[in-house]
N, CA, C and O atoms as CSV, one atom per row, in Angstrom:
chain,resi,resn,atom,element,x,y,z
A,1,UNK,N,N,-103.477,49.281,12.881
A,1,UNK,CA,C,-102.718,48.785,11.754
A,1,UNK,C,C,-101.887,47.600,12.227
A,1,UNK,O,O,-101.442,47.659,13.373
A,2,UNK,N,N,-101.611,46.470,11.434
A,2,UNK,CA,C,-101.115,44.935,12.018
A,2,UNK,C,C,-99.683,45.567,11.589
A,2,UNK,O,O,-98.769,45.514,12.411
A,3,UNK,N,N,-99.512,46.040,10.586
A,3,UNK,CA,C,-97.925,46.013,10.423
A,3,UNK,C,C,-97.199,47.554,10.469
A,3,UNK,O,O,-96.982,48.362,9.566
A,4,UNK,N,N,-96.878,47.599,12.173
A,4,UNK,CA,C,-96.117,49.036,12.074
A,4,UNK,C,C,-94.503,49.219,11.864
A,4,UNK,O,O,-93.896,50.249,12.159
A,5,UNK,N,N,-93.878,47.965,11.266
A,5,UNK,CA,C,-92.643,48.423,10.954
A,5,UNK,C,C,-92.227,48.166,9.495
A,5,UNK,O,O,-91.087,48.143,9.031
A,6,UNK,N,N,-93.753,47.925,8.691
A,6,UNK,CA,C,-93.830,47.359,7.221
A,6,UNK,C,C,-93.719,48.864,6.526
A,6,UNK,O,O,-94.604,49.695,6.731
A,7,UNK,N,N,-92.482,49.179,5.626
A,7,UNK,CA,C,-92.196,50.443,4.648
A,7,UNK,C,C,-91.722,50.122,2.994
A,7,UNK,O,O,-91.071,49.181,2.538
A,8,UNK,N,N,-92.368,51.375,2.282
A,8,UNK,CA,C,-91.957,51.267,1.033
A,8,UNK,C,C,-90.881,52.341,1.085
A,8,UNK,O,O,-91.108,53.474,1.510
A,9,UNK,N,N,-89.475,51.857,0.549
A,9,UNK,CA,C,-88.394,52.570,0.900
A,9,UNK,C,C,-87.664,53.198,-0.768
A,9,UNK,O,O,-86.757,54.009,-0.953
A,10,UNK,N,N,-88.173,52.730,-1.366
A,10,UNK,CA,C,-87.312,53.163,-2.761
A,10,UNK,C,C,-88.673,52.154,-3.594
A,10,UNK,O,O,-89.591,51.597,-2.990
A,11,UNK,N,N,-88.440,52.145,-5.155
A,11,UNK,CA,C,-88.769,52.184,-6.313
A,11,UNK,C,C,-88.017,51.948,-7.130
A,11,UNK,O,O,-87.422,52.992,-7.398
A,12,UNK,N,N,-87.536,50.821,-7.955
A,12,UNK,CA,C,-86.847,50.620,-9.084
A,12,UNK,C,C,-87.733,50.421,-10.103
A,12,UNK,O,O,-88.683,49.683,-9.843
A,13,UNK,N,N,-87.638,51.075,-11.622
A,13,UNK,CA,C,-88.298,51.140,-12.615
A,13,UNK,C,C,-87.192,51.082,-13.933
A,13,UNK,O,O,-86.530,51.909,-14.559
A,14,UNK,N,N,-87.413,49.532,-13.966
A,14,UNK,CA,C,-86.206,48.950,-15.519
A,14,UNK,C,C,-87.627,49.215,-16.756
A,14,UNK,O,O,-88.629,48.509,-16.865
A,15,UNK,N,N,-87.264,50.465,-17.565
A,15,UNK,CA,C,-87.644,50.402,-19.277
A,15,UNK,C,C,-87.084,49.196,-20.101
A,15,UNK,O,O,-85.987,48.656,-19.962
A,16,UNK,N,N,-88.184,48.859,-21.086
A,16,UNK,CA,C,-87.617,47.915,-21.922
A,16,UNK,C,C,-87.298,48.656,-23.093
A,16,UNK,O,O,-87.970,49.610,-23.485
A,17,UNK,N,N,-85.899,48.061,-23.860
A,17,UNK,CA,C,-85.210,48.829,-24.458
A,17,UNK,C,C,-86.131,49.249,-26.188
A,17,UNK,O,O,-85.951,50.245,-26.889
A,18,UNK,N,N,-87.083,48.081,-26.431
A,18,UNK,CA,C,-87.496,48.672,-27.946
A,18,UNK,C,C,-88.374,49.022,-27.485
A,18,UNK,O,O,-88.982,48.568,-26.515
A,19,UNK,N,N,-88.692,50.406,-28.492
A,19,UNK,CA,C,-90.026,51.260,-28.543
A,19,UNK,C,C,-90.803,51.374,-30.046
A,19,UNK,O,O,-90.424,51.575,-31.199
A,20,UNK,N,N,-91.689,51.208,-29.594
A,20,UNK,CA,C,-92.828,51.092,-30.572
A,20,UNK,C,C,-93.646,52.121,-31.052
A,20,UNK,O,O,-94.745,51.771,-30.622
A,21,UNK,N,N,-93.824,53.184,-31.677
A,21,UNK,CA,C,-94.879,53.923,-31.851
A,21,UNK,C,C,-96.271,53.802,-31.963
A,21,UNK,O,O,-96.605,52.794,-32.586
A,22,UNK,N,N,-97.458,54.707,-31.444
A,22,UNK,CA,C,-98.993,54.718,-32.271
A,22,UNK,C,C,-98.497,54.760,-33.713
A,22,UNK,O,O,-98.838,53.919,-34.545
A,23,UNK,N,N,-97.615,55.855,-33.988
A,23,UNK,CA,C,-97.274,56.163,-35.726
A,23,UNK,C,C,-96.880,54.922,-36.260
A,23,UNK,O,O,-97.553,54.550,-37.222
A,24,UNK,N,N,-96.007,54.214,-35.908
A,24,UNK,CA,C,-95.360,52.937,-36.685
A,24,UNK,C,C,-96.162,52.023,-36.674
A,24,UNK,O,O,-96.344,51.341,-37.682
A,25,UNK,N,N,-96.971,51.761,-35.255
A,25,UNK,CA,C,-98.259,50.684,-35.702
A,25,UNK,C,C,-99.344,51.079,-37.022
A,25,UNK,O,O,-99.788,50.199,-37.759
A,26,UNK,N,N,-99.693,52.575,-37.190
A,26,UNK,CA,C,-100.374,52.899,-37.540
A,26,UNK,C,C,-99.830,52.418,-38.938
A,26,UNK,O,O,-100.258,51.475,-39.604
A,27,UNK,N,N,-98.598,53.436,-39.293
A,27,UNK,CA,C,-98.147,52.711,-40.651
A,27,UNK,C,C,-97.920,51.313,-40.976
A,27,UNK,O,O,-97.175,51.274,-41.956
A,28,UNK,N,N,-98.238,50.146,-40.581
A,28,UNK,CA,C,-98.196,49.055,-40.881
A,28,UNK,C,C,-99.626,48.910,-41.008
A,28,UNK,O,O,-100.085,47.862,-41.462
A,29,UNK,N,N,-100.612,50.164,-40.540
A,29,UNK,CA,C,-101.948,49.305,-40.727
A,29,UNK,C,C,-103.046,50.192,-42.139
A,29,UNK,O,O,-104.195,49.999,-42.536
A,30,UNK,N,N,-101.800,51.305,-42.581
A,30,UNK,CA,C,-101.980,52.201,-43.947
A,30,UNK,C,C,-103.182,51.507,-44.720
A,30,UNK,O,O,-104.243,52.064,-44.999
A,31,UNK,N,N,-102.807,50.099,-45.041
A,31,UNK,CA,C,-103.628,49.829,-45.933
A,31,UNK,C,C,-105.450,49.879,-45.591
A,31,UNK,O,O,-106.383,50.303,-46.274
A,32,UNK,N,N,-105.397,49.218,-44.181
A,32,UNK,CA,C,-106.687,49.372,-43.465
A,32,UNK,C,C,-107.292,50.510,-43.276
A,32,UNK,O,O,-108.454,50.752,-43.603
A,33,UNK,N,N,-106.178,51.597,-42.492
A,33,UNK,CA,C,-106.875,53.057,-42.682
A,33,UNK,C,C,-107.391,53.478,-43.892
A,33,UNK,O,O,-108.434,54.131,-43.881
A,34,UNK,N,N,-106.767,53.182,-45.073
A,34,UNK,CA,C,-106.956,53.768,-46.362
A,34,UNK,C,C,-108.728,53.274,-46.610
A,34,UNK,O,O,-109.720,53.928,-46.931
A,35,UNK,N,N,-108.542,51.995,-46.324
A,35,UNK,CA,C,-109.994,51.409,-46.449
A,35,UNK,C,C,-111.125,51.986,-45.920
A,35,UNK,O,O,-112.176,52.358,-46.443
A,36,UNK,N,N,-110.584,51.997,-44.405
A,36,UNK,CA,C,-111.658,52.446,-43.723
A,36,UNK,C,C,-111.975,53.918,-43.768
A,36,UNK,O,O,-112.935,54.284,-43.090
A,37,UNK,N,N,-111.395,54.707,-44.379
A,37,UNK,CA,C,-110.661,55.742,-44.407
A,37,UNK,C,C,-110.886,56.594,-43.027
A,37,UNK,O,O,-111.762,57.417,-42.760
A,38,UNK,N,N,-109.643,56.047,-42.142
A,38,UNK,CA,C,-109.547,56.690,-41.092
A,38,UNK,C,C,-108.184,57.381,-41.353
A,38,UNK,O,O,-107.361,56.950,-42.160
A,39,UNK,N,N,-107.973,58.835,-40.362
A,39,UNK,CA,C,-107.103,59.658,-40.462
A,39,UNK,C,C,-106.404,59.091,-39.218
A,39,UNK,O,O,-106.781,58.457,-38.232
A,40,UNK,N,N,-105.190,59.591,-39.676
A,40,UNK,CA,C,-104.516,59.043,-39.142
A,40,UNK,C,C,-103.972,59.829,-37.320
A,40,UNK,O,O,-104.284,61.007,-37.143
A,41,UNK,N,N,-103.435,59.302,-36.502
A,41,UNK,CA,C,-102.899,59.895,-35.292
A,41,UNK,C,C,-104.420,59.247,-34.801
A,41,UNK,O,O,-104.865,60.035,-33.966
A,42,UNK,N,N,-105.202,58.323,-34.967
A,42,UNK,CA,C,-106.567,57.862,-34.790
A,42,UNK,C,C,-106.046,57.074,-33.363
A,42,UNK,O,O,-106.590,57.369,-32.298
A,43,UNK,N,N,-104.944,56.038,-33.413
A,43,UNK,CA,C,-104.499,55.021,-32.691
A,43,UNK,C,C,-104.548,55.440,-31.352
A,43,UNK,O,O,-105.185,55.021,-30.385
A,44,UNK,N,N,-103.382,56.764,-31.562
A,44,UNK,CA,C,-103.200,57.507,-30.024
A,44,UNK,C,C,-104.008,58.512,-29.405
A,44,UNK,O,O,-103.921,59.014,-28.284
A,45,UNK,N,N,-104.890,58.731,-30.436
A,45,UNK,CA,C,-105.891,59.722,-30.219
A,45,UNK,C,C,-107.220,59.092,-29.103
A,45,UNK,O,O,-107.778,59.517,-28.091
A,46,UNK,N,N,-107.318,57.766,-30.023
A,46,UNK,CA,C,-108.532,56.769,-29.003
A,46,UNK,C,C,-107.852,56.434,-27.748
A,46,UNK,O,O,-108.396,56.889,-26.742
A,47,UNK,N,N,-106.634,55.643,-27.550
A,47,UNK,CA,C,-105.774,55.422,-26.630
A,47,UNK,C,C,-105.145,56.453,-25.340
A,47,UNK,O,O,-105.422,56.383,-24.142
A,48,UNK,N,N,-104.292,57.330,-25.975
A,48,UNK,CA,C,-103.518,58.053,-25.086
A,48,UNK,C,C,-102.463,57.900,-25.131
A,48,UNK,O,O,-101.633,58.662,-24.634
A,49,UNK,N,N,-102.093,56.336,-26.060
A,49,UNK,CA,C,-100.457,56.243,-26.017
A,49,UNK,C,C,-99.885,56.139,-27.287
A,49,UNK,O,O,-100.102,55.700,-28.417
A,50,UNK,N,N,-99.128,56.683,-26.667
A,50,UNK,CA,C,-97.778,57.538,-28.127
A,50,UNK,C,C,-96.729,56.700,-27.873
A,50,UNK,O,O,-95.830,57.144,-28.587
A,51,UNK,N,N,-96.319,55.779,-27.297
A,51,UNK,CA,C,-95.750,54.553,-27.603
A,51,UNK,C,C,-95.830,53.666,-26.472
A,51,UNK,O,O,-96.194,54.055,-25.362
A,52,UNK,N,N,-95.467,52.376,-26.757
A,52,UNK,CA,C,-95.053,51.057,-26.214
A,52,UNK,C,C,-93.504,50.739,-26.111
A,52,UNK,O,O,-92.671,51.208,-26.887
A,53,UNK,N,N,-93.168,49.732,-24.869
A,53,UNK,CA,C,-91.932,49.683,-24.610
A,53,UNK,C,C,-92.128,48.047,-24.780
A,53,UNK,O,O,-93.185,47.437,-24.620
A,54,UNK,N,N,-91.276,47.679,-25.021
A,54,UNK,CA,C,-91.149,45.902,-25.593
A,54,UNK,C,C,-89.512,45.071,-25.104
A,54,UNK,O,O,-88.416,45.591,-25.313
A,55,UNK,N,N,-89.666,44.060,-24.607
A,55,UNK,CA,C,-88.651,43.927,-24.282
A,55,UNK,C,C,-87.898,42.692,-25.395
A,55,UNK,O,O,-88.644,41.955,-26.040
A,56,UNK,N,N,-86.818,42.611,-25.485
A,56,UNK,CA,C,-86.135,41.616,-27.070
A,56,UNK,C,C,-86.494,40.552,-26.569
A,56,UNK,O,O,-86.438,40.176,-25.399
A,57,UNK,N,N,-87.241,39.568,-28.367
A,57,UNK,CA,C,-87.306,38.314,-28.010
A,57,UNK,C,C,-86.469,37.263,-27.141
A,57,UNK,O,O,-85.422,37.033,-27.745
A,58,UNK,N,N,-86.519,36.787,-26.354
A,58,UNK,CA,C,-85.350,35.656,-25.443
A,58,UNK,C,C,-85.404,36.044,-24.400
A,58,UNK,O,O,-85.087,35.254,-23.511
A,59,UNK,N,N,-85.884,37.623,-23.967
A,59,UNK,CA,C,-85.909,38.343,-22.473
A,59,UNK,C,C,-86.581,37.946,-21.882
A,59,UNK,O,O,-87.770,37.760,-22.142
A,60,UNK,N,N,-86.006,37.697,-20.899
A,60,UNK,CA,C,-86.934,37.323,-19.463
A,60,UNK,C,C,-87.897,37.826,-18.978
A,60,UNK,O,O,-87.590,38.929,-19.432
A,61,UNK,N,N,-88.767,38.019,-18.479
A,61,UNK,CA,C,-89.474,38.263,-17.310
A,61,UNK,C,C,-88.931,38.776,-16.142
A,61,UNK,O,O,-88.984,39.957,-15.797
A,62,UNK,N,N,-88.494,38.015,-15.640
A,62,UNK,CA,C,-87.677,38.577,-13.767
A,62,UNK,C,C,-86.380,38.282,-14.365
A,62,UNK,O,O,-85.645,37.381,-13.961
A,63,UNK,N,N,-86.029,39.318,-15.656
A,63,UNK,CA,C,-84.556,39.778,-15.419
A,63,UNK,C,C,-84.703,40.962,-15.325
A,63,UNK,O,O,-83.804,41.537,-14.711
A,64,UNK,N,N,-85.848,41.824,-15.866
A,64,UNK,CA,C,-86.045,43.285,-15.678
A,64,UNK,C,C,-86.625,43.194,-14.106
A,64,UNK,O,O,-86.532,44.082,-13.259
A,65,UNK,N,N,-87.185,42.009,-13.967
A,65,UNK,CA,C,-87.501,42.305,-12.239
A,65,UNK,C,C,-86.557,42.255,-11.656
A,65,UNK,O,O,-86.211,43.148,-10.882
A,66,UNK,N,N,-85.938,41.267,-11.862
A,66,UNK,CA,C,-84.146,41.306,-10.781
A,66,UNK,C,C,-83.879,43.176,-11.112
A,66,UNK,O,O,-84.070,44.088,-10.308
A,67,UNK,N,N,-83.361,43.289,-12.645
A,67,UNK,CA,C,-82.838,44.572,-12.488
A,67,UNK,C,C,-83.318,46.051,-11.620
A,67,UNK,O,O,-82.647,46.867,-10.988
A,68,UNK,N,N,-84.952,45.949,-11.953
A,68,UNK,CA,C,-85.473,47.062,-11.035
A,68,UNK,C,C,-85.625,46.912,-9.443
A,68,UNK,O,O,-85.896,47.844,-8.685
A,69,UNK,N,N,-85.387,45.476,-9.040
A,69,UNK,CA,C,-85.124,45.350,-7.921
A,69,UNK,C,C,-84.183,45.484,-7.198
A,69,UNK,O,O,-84.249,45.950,-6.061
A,70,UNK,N,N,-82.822,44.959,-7.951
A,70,UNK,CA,C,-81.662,45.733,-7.362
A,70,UNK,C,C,-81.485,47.106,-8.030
A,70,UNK,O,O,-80.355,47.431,-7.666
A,71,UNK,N,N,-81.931,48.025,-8.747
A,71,UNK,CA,C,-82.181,49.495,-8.480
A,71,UNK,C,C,-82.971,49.829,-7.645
A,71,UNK,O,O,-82.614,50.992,-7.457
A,72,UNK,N,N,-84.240,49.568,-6.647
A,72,UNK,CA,C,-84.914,50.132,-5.772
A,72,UNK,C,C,-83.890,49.929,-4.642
A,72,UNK,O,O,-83.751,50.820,-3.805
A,73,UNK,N,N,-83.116,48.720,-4.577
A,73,UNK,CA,C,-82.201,48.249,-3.352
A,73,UNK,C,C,-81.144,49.206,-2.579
A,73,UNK,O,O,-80.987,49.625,-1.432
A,74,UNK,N,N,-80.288,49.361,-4.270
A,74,UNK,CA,C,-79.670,50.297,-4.315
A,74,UNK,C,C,-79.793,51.664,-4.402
A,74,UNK,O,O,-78.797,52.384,-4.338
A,75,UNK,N,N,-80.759,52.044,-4.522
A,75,UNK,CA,C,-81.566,53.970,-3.951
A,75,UNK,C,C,-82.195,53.693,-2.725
A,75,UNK,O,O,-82.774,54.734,-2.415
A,76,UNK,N,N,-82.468,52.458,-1.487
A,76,UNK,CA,C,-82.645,52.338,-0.558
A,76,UNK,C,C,-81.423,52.310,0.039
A,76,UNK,O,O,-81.368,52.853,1.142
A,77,UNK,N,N,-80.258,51.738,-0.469
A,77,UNK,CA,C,-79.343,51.512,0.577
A,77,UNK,C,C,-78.855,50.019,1.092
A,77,UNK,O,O,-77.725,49.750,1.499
A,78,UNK,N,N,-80.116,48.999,0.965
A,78,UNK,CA,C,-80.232,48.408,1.582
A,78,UNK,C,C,-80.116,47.092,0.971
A,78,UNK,O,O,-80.705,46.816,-0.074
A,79,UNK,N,N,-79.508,46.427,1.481
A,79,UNK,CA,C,-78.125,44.436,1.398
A,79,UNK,C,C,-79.518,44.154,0.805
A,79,UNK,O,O,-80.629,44.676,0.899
A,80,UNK,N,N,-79.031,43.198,0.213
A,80,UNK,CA,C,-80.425,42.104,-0.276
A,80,UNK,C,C,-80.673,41.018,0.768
A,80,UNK,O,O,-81.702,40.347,0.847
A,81,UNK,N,N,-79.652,40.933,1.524
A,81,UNK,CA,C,-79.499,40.224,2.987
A,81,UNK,C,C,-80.571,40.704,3.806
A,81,UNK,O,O,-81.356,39.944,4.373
A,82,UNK,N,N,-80.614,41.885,3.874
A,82,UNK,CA,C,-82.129,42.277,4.667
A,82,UNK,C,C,-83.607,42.579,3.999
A,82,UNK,O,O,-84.438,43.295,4.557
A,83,UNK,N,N,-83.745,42.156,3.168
A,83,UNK,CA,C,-84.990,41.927,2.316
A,83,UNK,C,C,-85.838,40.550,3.141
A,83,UNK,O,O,-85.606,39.435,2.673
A,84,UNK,N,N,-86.539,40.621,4.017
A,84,UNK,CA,C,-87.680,39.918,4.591
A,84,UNK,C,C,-88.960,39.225,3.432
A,84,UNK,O,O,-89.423,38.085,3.471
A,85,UNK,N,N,-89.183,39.944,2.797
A,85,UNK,CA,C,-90.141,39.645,1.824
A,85,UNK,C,C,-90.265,40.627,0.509
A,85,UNK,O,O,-90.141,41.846,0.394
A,86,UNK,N,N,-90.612,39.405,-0.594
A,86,UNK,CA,C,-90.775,40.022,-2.104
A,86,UNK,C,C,-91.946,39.909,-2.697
A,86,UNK,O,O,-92.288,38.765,-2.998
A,87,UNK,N,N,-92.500,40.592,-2.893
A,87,UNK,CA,C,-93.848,40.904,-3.907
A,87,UNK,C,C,-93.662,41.190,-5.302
A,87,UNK,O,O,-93.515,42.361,-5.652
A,88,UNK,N,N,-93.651,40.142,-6.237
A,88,UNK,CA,C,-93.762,40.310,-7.332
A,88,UNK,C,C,-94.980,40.365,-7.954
A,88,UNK,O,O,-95.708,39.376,-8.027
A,89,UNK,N,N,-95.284,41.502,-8.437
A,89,UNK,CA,C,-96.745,41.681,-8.851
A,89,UNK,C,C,-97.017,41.913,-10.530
A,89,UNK,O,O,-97.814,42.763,-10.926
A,90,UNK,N,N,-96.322,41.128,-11.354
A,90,UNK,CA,C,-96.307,40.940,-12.778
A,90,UNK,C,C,-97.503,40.213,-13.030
A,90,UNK,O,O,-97.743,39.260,-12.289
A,91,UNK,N,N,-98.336,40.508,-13.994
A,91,UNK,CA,C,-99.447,39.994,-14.754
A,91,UNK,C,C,-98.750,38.947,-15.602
A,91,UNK,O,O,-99.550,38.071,-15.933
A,92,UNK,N,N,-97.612,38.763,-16.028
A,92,UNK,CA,C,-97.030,38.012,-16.695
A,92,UNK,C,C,-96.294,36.667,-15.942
A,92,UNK,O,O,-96.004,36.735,-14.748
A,93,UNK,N,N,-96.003,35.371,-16.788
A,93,UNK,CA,C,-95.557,34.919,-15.385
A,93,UNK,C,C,-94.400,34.162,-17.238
A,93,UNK,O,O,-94.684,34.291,-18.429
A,94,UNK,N,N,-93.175,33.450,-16.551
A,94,UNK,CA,C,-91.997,32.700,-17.340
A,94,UNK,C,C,-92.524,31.247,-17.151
A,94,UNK,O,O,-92.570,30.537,-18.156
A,95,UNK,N,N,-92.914,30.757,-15.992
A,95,UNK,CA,C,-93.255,29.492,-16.047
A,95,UNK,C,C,-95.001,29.177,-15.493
A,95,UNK,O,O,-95.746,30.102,-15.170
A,96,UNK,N,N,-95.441,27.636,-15.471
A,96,UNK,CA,C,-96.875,28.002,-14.673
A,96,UNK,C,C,-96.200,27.588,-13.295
A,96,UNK,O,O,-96.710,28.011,-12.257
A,97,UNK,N,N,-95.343,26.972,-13.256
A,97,UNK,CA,C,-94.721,26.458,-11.610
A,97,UNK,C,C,-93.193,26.572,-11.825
A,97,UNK,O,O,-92.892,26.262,-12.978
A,98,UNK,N,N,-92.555,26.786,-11.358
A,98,UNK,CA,C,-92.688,28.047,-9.762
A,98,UNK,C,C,-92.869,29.455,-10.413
A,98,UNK,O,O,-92.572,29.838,-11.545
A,99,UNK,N,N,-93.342,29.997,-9.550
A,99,UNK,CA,C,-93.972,31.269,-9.815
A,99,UNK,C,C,-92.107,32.077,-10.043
A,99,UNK,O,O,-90.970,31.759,-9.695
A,100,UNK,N,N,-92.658,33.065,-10.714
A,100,UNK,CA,C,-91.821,33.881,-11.019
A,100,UNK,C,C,-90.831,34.680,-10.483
A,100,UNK,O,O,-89.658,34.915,-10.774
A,101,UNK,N,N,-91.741,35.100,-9.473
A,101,UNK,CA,C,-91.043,35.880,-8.019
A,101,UNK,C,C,-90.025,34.464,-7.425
A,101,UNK,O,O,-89.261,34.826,-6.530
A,102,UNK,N,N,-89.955,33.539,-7.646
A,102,UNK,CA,C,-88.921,32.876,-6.867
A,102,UNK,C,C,-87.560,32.604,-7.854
A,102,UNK,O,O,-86.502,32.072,-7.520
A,103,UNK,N,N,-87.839,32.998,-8.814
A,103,UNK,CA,C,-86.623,33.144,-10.000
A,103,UNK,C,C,-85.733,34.642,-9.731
A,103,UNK,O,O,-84.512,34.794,-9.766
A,104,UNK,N,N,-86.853,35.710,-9.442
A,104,UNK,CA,C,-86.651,37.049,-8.678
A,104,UNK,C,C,-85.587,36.800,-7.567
A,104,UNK,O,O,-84.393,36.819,-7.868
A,105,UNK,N,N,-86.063,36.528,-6.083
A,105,UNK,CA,C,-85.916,35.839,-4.876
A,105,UNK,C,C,-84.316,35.901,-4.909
A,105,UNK,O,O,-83.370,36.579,-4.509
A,106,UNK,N,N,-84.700,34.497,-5.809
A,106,UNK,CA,C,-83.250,33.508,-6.074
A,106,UNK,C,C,-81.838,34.170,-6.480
A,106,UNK,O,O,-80.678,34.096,-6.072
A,107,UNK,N,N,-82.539,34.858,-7.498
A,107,UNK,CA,C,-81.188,36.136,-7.875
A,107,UNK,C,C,-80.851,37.299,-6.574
A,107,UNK,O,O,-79.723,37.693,-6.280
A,108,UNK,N,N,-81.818,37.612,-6.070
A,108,UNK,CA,C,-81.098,38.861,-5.213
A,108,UNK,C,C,-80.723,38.601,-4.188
A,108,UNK,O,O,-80.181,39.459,-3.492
């Protein structure tokens, strides 16, 4: 193994505050079910999910990353001073240049 002093030490996990239902999507799509006549609980039934988490229009990107990052920091223990390296691994990005993780970085 190349890296024997490389550890995952904690986990921060920031929820976004609105939630969405299968049910509430579903009822906005009443009229379609009616058509198609599908029964309903169809959404989460095909899926698996019984809701979505959404974060408010204007929200950032790497402000929930800053936040869950200084919560993994802080259930590690450990300064942001000794943070060697950051892996931001969002499918999403705020800008096309500079990458996102250095907006991350920059804050902690």
């Amino acid at each position: 193994m190349k890296f024997h002093f490389a550890s995952l030490g904690a986990i921060g996990c920031i929820l976004p505050p609105q939630i969405v239902s299968s049910q509430e999507i579903e009822s906005r799509l009443k009229p379609l079910y009616d058509r198609l006549g599908l029964p309903e609980g169809r959404l989460e039934l095909a899926s698996g999910i019984a809701q979505r988490r959404l974060w408010a229009a204007g929200d950032r990107i790497s402000d929930g990353s800053i936040a869950a990052a200084r919560a993994a920091l802080g259930v590690a223990d450990v300064p942001t001073a000794k943070v060697q390296a950051l892996i931001h691994a969002s499918v999403c990005r705020e800008f096309l240049e500079p990458a996102t993780a250095c907006r991350v970085h920059h804050e902690l």
